[in-house]
ROKOLBA-190666 format. One line per field, with one value per residue (C-alpha): x, y, z; residue in three letters. Coordinates in nm, 3 decimals. Layout:
east c(X_...)
north c(Y_...)
up c(Z_...)
residuo c(ALA_...)
//
This chain:
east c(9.553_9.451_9.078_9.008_8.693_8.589_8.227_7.934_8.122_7.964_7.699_7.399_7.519_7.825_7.905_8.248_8.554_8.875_9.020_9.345_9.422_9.664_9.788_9.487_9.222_8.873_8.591_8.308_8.016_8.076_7.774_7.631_7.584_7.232_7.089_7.264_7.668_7.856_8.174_8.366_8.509_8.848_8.907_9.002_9.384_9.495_9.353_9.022_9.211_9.378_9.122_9.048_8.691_8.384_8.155_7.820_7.583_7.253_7.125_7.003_7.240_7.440_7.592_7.606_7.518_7.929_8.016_7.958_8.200_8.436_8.419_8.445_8.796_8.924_8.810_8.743_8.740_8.436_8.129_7.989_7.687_7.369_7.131_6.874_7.093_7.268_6.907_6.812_7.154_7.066_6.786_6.917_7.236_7.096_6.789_7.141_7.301_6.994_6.948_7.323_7.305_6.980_7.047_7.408_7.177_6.955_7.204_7.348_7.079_7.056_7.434_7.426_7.221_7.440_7.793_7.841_8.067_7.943_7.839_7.973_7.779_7.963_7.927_7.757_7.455_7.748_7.942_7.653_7.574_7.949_7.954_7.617_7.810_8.105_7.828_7.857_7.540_7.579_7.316_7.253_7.515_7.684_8.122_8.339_8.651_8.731_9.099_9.327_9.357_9.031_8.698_8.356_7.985_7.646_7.382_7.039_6.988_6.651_6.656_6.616_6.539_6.870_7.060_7.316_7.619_7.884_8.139_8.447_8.744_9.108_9.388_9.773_10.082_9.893_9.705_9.305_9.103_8.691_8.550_8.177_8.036_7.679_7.514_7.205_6.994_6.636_6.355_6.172_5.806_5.878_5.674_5.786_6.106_6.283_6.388_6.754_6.990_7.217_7.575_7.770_8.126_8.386_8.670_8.589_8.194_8.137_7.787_7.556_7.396_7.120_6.835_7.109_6.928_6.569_6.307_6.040_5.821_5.528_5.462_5.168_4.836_4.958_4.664_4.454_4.635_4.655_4.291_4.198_4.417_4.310_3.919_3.916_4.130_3.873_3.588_3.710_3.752_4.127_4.410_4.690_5.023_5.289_5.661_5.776_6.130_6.088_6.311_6.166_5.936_5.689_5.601_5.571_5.293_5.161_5.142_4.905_4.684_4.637_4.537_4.344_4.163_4.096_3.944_3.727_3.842_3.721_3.406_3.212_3.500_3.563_3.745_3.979_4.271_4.654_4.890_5.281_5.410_5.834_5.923_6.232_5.933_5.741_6.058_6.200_5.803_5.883_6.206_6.041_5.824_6.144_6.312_6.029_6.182_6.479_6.405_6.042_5.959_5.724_5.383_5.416_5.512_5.162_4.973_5.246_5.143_4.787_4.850_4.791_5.068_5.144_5.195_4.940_4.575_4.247_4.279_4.668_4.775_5.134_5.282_5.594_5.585_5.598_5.243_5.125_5.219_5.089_4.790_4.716_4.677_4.413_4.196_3.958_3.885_4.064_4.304_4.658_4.980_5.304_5.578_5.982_6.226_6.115_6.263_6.129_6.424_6.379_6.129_5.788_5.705_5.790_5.504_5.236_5.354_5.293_4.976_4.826_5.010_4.776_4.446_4.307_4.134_4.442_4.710_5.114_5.165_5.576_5.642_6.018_6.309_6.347_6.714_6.771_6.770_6.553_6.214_6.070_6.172_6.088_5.778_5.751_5.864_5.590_5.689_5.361_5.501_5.777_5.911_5.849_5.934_5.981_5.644_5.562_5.314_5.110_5.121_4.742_4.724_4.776_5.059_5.108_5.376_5.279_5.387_5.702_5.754_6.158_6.355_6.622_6.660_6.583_6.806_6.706_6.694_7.066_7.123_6.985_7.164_7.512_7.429_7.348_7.761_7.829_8.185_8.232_8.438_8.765_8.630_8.306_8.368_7.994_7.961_7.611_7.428_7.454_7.705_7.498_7.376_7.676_7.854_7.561_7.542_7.910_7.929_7.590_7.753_8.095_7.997_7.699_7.720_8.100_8.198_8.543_8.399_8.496_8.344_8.602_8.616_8.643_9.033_9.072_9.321_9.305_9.555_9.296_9.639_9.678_9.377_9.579_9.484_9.775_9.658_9.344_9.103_9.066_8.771_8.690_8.299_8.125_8.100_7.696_7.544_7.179_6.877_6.535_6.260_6.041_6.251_6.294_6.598_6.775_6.748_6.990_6.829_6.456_6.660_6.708_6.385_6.293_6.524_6.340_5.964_6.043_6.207_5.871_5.679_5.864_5.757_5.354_5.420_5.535_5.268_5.056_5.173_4.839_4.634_4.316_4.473_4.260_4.389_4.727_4.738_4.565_4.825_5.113_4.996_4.984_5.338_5.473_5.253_5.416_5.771_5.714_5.634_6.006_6.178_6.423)
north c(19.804_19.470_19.279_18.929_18.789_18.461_18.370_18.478_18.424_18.238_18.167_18.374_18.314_18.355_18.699_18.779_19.004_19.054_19.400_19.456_19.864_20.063_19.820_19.710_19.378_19.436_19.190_19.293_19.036_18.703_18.522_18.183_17.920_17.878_17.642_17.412_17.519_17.538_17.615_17.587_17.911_17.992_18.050_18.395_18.408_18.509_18.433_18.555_18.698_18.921_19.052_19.406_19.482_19.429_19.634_19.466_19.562_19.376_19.157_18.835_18.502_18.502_18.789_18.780_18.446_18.314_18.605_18.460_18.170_18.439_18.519_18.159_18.190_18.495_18.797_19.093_19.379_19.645_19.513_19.822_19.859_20.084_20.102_19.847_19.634_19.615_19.544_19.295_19.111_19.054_18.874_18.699_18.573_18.455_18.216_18.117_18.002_17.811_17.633_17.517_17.434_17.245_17.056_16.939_16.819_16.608_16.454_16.349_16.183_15.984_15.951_15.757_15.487_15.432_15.482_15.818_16.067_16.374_16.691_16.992_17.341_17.577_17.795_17.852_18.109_18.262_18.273_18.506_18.706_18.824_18.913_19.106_19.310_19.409_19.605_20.018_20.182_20.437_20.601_20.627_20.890_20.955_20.951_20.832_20.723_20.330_20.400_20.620_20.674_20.495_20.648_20.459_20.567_20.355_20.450_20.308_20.060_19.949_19.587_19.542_19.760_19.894_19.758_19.999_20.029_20.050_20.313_20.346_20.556_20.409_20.662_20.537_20.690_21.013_20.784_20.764_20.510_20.427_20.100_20.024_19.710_19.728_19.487_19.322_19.567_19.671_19.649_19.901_20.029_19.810_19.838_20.039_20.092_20.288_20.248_20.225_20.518_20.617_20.630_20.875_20.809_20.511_20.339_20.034_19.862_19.517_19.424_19.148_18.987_18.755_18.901_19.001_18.817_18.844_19.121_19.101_19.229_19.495_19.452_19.231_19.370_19.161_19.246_19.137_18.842_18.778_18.877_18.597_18.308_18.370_18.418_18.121_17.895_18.009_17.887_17.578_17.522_17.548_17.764_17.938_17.804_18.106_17.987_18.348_18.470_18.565_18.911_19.124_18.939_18.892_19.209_19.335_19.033_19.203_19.513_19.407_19.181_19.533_19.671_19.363_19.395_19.772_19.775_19.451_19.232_18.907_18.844_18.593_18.537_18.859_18.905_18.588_18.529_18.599_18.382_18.428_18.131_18.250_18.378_18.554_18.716_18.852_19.065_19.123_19.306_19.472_19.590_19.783_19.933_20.068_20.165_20.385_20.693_20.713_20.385_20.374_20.542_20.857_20.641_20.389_20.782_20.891_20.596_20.626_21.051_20.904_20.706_20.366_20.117_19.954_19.594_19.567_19.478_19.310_18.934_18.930_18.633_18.550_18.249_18.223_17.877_17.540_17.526_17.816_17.696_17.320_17.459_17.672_17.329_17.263_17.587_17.457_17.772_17.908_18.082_18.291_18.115_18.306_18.086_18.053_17.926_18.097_17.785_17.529_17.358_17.421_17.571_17.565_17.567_17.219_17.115_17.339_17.165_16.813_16.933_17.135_16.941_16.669_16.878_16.947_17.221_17.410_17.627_17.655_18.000_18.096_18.444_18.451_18.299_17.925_17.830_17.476_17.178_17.331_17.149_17.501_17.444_17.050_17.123_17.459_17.183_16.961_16.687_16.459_16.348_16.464_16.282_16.555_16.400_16.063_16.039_16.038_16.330_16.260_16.687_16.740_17.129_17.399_17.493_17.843_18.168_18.510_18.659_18.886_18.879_18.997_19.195_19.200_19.491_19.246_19.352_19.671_19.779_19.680_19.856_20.190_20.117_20.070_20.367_20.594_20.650_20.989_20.833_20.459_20.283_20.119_19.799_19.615_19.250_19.102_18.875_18.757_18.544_18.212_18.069_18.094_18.440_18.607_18.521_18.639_19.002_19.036_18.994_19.229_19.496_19.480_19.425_19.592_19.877_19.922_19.870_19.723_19.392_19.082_18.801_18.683_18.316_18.285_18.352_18.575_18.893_19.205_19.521_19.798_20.099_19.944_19.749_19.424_19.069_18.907_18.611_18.423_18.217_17.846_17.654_17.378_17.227_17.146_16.763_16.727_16.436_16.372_16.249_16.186_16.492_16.201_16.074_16.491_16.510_16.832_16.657_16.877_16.854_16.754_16.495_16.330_16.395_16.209_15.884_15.827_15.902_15.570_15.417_15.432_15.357_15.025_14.992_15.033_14.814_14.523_14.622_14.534_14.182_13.980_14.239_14.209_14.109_14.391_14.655_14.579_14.572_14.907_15.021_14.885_15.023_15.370_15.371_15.236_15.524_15.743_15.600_15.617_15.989_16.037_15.826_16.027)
up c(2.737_2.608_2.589_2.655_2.539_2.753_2.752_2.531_2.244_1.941_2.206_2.390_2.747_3.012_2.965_3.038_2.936_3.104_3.078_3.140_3.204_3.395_3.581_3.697_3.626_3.555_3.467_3.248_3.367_3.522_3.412_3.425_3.086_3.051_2.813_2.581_2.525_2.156_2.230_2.611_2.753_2.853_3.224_3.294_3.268_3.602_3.986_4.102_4.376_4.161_3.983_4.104_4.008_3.807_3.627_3.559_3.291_3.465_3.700_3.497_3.562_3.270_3.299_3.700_3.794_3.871_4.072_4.411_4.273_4.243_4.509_4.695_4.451_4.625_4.455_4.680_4.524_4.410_4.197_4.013_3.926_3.850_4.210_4.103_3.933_4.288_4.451_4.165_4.247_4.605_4.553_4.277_4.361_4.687_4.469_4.250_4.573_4.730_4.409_4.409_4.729_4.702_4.359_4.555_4.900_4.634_4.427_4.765_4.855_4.579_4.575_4.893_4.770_4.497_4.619_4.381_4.457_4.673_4.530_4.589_4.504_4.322_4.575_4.877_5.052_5.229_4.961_4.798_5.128_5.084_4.701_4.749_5.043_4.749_4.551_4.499_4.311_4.066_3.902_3.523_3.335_3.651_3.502_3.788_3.845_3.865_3.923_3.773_3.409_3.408_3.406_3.364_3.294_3.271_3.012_3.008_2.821_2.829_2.859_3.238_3.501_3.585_3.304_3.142_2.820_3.044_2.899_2.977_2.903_2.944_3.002_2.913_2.834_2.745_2.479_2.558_2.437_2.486_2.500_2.491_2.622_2.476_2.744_2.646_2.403_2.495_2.293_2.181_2.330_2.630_2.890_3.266_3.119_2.881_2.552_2.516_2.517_2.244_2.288_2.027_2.088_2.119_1.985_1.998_2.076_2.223_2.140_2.134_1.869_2.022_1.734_1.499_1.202_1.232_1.331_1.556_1.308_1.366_1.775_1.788_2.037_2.334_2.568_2.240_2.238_2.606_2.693_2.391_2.548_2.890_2.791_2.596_2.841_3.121_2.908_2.890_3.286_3.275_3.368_3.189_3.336_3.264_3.255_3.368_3.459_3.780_3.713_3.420_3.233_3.518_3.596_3.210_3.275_3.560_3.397_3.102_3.284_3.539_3.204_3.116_3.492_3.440_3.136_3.213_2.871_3.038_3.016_3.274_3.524_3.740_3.956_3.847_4.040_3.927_4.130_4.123_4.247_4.279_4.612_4.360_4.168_4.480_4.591_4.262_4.189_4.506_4.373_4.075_4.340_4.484_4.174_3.984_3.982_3.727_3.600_3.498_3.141_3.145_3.059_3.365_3.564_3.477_3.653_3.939_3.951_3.970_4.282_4.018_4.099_3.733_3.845_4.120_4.088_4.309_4.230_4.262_4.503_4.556_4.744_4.935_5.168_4.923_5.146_4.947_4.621_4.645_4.746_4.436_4.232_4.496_4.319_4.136_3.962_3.630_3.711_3.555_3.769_3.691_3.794_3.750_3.590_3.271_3.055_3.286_3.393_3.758_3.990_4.105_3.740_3.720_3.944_3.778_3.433_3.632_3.740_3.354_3.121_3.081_3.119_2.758_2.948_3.024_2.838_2.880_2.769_2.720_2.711_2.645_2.452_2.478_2.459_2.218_2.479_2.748_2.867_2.730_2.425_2.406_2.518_2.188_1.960_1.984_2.236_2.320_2.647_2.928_3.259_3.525_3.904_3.777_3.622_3.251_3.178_2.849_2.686_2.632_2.728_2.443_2.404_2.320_2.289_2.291_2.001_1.984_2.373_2.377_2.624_2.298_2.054_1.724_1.395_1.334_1.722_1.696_1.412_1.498_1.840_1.685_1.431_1.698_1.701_1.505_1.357_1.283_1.575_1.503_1.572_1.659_1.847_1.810_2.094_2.277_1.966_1.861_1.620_1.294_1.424_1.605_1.166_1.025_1.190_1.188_0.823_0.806_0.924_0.778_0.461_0.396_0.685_0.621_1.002_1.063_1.232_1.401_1.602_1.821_1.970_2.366_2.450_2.126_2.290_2.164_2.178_2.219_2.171_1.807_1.723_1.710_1.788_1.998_2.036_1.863_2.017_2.054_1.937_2.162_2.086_2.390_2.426_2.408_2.579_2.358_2.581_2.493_2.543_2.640_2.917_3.035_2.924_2.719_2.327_2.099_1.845_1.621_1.463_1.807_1.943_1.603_1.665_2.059_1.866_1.648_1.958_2.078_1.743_1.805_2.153_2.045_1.777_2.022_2.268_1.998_1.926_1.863_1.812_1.544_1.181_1.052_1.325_1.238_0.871_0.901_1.111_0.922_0.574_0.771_0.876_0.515_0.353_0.592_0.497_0.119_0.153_0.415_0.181_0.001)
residuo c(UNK_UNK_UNK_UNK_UNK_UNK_UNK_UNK_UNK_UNK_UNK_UNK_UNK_UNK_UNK_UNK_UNK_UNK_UNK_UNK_UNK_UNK_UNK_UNK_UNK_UNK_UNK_UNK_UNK_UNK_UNK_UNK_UNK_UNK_UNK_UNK_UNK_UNK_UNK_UNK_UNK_UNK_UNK_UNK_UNK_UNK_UNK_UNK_UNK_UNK_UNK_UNK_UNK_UNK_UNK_UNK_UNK_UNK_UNK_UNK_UNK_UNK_UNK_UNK_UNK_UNK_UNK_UNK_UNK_UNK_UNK_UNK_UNK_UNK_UNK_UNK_UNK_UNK_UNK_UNK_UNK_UNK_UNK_UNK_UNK_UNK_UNK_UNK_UNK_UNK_UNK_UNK_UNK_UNK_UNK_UNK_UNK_UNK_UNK_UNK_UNK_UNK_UNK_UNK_UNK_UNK_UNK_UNK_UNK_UNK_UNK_UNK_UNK_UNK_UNK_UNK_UNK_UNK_UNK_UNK_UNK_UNK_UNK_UNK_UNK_UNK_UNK_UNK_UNK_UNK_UNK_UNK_UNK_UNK_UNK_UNK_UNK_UNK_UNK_UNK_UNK_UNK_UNK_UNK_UNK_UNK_UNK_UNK_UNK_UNK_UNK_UNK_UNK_UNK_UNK_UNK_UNK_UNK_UNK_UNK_UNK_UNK_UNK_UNK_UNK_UNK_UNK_UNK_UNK_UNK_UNK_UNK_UNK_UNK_UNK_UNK_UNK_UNK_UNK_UNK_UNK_UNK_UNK_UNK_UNK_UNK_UNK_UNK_UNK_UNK_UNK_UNK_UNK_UNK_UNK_UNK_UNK_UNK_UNK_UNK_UNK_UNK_UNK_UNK_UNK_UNK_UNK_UNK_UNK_UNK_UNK_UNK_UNK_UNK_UNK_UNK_UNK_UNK_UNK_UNK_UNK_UNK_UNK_UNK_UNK_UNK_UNK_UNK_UNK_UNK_UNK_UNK_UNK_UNK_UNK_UNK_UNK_UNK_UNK_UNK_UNK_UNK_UNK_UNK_UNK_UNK_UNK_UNK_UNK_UNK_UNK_UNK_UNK_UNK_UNK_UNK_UNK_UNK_UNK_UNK_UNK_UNK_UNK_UNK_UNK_UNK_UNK_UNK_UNK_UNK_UNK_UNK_UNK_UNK_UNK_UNK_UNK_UNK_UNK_UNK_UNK_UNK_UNK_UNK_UNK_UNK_UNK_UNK_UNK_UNK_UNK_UNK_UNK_UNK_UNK_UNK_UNK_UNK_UNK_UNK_UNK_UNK_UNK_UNK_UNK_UNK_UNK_UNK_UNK_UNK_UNK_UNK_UNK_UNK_UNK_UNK_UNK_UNK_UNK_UNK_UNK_UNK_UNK_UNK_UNK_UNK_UNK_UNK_UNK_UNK_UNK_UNK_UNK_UNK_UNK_UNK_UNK_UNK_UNK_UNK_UNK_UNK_UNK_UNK_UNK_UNK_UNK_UNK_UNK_UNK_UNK_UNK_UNK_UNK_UNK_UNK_UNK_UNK_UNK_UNK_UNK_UNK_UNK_UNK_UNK_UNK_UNK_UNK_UNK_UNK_UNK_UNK_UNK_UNK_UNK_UNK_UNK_UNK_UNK_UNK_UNK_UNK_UNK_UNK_UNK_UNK_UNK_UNK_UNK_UNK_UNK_UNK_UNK_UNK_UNK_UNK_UNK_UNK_UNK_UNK_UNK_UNK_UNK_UNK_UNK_UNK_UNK_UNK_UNK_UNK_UNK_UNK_UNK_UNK_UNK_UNK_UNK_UNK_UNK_UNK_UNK_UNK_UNK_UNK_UNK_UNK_UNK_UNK_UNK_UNK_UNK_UNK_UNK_UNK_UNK_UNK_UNK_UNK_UNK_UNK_UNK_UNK_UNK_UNK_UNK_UNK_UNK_UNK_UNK_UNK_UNK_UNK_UNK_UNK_UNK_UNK_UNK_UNK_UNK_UNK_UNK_UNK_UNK_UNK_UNK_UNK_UNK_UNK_UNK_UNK_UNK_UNK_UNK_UNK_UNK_UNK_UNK_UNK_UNK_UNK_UNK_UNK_UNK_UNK_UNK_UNK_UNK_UNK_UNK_UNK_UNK_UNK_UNK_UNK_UNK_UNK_UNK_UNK_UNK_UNK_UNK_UNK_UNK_UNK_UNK_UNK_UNK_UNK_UNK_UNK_UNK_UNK_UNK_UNK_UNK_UNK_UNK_UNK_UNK_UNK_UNK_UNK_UNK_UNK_UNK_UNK_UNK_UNK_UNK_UNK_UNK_UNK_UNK_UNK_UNK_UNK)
//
């Protein structure tokens, strides 16, 4: 009965555990790195074909987004998994696969012209089709039996549609023992969905940590503040360009601009037209259609009883064909585009940022977490110019985020989470946050909460029969290659993005070279009086 903790550890992404239990192998997630890495993972100790299944707490990519490679590895047993996280997999796993496959097909292409090694996806369409076909549904609370001596149980957990707490109890040698993988926490007062579910009993809790020191604060009037940004964005003549994750985030979206529609907010531009521009979005919309019953909380219910459909309204366009999407940059009227990747670093998005980013008119509105090193998140910290496509794109747009946006519980939604537990567990691995974060919350709750707490390091092996670690973790920082936000690359870090902005400083100056004596004396007793206040 012993835990292995390989990804997500001391960082946000690539959820996975290894359980080993009555003789048998089970994964807990097999997701994706997203964003910039801290620490590398350890690969999971024995042969994918010898792993005998996986329970999965959700659909998004980093915590299912490397079961397909899996797969291609020689896993084939069960994937378990609530009914729409199943559904929400299927269309997911198959974008994941496309992507790989067409990222490889352009790298080639370049590759040939300069004698580079071929690319190889990590795995293929195929390679999807067959994972998807390993899925079995469950519904939420239903107990069943994984194998024997080991019994398993999702609980909502509000985050997702469909994603769960997966509980599970371990049977050996007459001893039983119940671990709790948390997932990733919902927020509260979420829209369509409900709030999490409250677990009383385990032994031992994994949980994440992503919001572990902060709170969200009191939630913000986000139709106020959406109906404002969209009025005003109109008025000028522009549009508001929505970096959306296609799976989630989009139709909470949908749902307050229906409300925004309804109640008629904006004024002088009726009827405007909502575009979402992600073939993924389309059917994963179609997917909370599907899944409103069991799934949906009791206030989207009572528009559903009233024959309202939540996340559909007159004005909504969506595009499928790249046809269809180029030509919504041919619109000349404002308009709301909803478009994927939510953190910009691939997509359609990409060519509605080429298209906005240098119209003062316009407005970039992010409605999720940025991760550190994403074009999102270049863009959030003030970057005056990106390379999209080869081309330099001057940043002229507003720039906005709507305030408090988060699928994730924040501190005190994980704290009333982890509380909901009538007697302490015998151990709490915090996993899912950042490095600063994933210390912080540990030591939060150990030594102000009085929870026996630890925040293991990927490969870190735990004995769950006596609450042992057998083996600790290595540390192993991720390498981190530093380019330029103005060349559209993933800069680590301000200080970086600082270095290229005198790069360039230096460049304007030479550009400059016999220039009026008066301009440049002006100039240079600007960027001294700039210097003597840095100068410290």
């Amino acid at each position: 009965m012993r835990l292995t903790f390989l990804g997500a550890t001391h960082e946000v992404t690539g959820s996975c555990f290894f359980l080993e239990a009555c003789g048998k192998k089970v994964l807990i997630d097999c997701g994706m790195e997203q964003g910039a890495d801290t620490y590398e993972n350890q690969e999971i100790p024995v042969a994918s074909a010898d792993i005998d299944a996986v329970l999965l707490t959700h659909a998004h990519m980093d915590h299912s987004g490397k079961l397909p490679l899996l797969y291609s590895e020689g896993f084939r047993g069960n994937i378990h998994a609530t009914g729409a996280t199943s559904a929400l997999c299927n269309i997911m796993l198959r974008d994941s696969a496309h992507i790989q496959m067409a990222e490889a097909e352009w790298k080639n292409r370049k590759g040939k012209r300069s004698g580079d090694q071929l690319a190889v996806p990590i795995y293929t369409m195929e390679d999807a089709l067959s994972t998807i076909r390993l899925f079995v549904p469950h519904e939420y609370g239903e107990k069943f039996t994984l194998f024997e001596g080991v019994e398993v149980r999702f609980t909502d957990v509000g985050h997702l549609l469909g994603s769960a707490s997966i509980e599970i109890w371990i049977t050996e040698a007459n001893v039983t023992k119940k671990i709790v993988f948390s997932g990733d926490i919902g927020n509260l007062n979420q829209p369509l969905i409900n709030d999490p579910q409250y677990i009383k009993e385990a032994d031992y809790v994994v949980m994440e940590s992503t919001y572990g020191d902060r709170n969200h604060g009191e939630a913000p009037d986000y139709i106020g503040e959406l109906t404002d940004i969209i009025q005003s964005t109109f008025d000028r003549g522009g549009n508001v360009v929505i970096p959306s994750f296609a799976v989630g985030r989009t139709q909470v979206l949908l749902y307050y601009i229906r409300k925004i529609k309804e109640d008629k907010l904006i004024h002088g531009h009726p009827n405007f037209k909502v575009y979402v521009d992600s073939p993924l979005a389309v059917e994963a919309t179609q997917i909370f259609h599907d899944y409103m019953n069991g799934y949906f909380d009791k206030e989207a219910m009572e528009l559903v009883k009233r024959g309202i459909n939540p996340i559909a309204f007159p004005g909504l366009r969506t595009s499928i064909t790249s046809d269809e999407s180029k030509a919504i940059n041919f619109d000349e009227e404002p308009k709301v585009i909803i478009s994927a990747a939510g953190m910009c670093e691939a997509g359609r998005i990409r060519h509605h940022l080429k298209h906005n980013l240098w119209r003062e008119d316009s407005t970039i509105l992010f409605v999720g977490h940025q991760s550190v090193g994403t074009l999102g998140r270049i863009l959030l910290d003030g970057a005056t110019e990106v390379k999209l496509f080869g081309e330099l794109i001057q940043v002229s747009a507003q720039i906005r985020r709507l305030s408090g946006v988060s699928g994730h519980a924040d501190r005190d939604g994980l704290i009333k989470w982890l509380t909901g537990f009538e007697k302490k567990p015998d151990n709490v691995f915090v996993v899912h946050g950042d490095d600063t974060v994933c210390k912080l919350f540990t030591d939060y709750i150990r030594d102000e909460l009085g929870y026996h707490a630890v925040a293991p390091y990927s490969g870190t092996v735990y004995d769950l029969l006596t609450n042992k670690c057998v083996k600790e973790g290595v540390i192993i920082p991720v390498k981190k290659q530093v380019e330029a936000a103005s060349t559209g690359g993933h800069g680590d870090t301000v200080f970086d993005r600082l270095v290229q902005a005198g790069k360039r400083l230096a460049a304007v100056i030479q550009r400059n070279k016999g220039g009026a004596n008066k301009d440049l004396a002006k100039f240079m007793s600007q960027i001294n009086s700039l210097c003597d206040k840095w100068d410290r």
